[in-house]
C-alpha positions as CSV (number, residue, x, y, z in Angstrom):
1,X,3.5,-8.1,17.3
2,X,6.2,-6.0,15.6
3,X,8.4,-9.1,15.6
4,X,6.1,-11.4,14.0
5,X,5.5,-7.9,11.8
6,X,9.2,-8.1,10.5
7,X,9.6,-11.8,10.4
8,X,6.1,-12.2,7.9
9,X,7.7,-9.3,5.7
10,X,11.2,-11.5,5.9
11,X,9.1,-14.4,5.0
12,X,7.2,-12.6,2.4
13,X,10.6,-11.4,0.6
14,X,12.2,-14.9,0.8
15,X,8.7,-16.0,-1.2
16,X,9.1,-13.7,-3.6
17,X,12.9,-13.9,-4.3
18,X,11.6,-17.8,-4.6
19,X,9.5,-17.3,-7.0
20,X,11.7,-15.3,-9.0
21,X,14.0,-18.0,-8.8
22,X,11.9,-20.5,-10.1
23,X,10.9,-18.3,-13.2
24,X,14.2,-18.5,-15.2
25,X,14.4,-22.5,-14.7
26,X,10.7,-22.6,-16.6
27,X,11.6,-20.7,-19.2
28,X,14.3,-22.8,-19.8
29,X,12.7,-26.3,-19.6
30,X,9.5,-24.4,-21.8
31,X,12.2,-23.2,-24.3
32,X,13.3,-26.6,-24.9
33,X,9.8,-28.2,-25.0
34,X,8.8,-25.8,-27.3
35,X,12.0,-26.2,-29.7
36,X,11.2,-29.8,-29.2
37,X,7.8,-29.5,-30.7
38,X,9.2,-27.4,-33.8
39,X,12.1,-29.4,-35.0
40,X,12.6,-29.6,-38.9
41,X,13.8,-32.2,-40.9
42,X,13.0,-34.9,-37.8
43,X,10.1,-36.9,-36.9
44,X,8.3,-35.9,-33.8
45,X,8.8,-38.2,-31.2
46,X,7.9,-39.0,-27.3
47,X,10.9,-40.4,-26.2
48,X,12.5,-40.5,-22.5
49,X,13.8,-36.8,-23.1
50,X,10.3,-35.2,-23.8
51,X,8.5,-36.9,-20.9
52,X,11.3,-35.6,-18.4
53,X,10.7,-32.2,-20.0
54,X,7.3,-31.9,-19.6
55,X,7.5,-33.6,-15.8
56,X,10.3,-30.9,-15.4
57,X,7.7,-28.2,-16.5
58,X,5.0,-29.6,-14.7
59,X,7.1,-29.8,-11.1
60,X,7.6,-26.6,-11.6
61,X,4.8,-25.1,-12.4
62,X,3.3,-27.2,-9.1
63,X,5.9,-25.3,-7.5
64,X,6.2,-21.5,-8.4
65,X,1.8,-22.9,-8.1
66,X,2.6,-23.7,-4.3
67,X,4.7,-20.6,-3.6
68,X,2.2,-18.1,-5.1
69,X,-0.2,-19.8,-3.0
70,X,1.9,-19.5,0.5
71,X,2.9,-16.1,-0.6
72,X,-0.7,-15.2,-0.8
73,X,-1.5,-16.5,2.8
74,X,1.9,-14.8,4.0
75,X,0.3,-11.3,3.0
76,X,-2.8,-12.0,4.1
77,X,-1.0,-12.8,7.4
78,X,0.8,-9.9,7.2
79,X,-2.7,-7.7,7.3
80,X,-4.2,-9.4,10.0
81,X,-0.7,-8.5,12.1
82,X,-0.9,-4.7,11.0
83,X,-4.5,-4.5,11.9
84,X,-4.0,-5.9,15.1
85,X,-1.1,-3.4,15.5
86,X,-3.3,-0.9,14.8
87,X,-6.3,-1.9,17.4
88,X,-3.5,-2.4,20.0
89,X,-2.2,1.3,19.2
90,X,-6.0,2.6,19.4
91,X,-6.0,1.0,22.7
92,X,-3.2,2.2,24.3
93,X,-3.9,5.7,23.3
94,X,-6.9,5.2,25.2
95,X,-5.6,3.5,27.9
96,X,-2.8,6.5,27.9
97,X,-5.6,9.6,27.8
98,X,-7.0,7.3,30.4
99,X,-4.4,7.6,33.4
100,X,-3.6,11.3,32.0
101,X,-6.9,12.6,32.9
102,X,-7.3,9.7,36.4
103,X,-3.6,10.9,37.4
104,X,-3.5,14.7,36.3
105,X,-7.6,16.2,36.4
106,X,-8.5,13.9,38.7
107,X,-6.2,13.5,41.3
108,X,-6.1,17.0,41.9
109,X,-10.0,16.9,43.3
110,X,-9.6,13.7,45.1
111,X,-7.1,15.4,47.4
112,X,-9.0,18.0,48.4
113,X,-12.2,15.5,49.8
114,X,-12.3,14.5,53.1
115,X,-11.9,11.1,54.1
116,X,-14.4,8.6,54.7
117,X,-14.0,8.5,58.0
118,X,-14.2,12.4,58.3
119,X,-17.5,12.4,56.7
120,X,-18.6,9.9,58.6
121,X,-18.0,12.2,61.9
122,X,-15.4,9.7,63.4
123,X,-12.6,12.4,63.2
């Protein structure tokens, strides 16, 4: 559980650092649309060049879209591990106390019984 603990946090970081690297290539291809859009002295035009921008924008908002998503199941992933870390802690504390008071309180009692086999008068 720890491993899958450490890989979902690696996987979560790669997401992010993803993401982040997405961001500066959409600014550009926005900055561009937008200076596009605001030209003066030219006639506004949809030529080859402004349907690759927008196609450009719109892959990669699809994109940094699709990576937010994953990123969102990755941490939700993540939570579901730790809480199962958790309940498996809980348990082995239990199970711990468990054989601490079988081995050390009781033990020390059961030795001092007689045998079956004593009680039963077959000596």
């Amino acid at each position: 559980t720890l491993k899958e603990i450490g890989d979902q946090e690696a996987n979560i970081a790669a997401l992010k650092q993803a993401i982040k690297d997405k961001e500066a290539p959409m600014k550009v291809a926005q900055t561009r649309l937008y200076d596009r859009s605001f030209r003066p002295n030219v006639e506004l035009c949809r030529d080859e060049t402004q349907f690759r921008l927008i196609s450009e924008v719109e892959r990669l908002t699809e994109s940094i879209e699709s990576l937010k998503k994953k990123l969102l199941e990755s941490e939700q992933a993540l939570r579901n591990l730790e809480d199962t870390r958790m309940n498996l802690e809980k348990e082995i504390a239990v199970k711990t106390n468990s054989i601490f008071i079988d081995r050390q309180k009781c033990m020390a009692h059961r030795k001092h019984y007689p045998v079956v086999f004593r009680l039963a008068g077959y000596q």
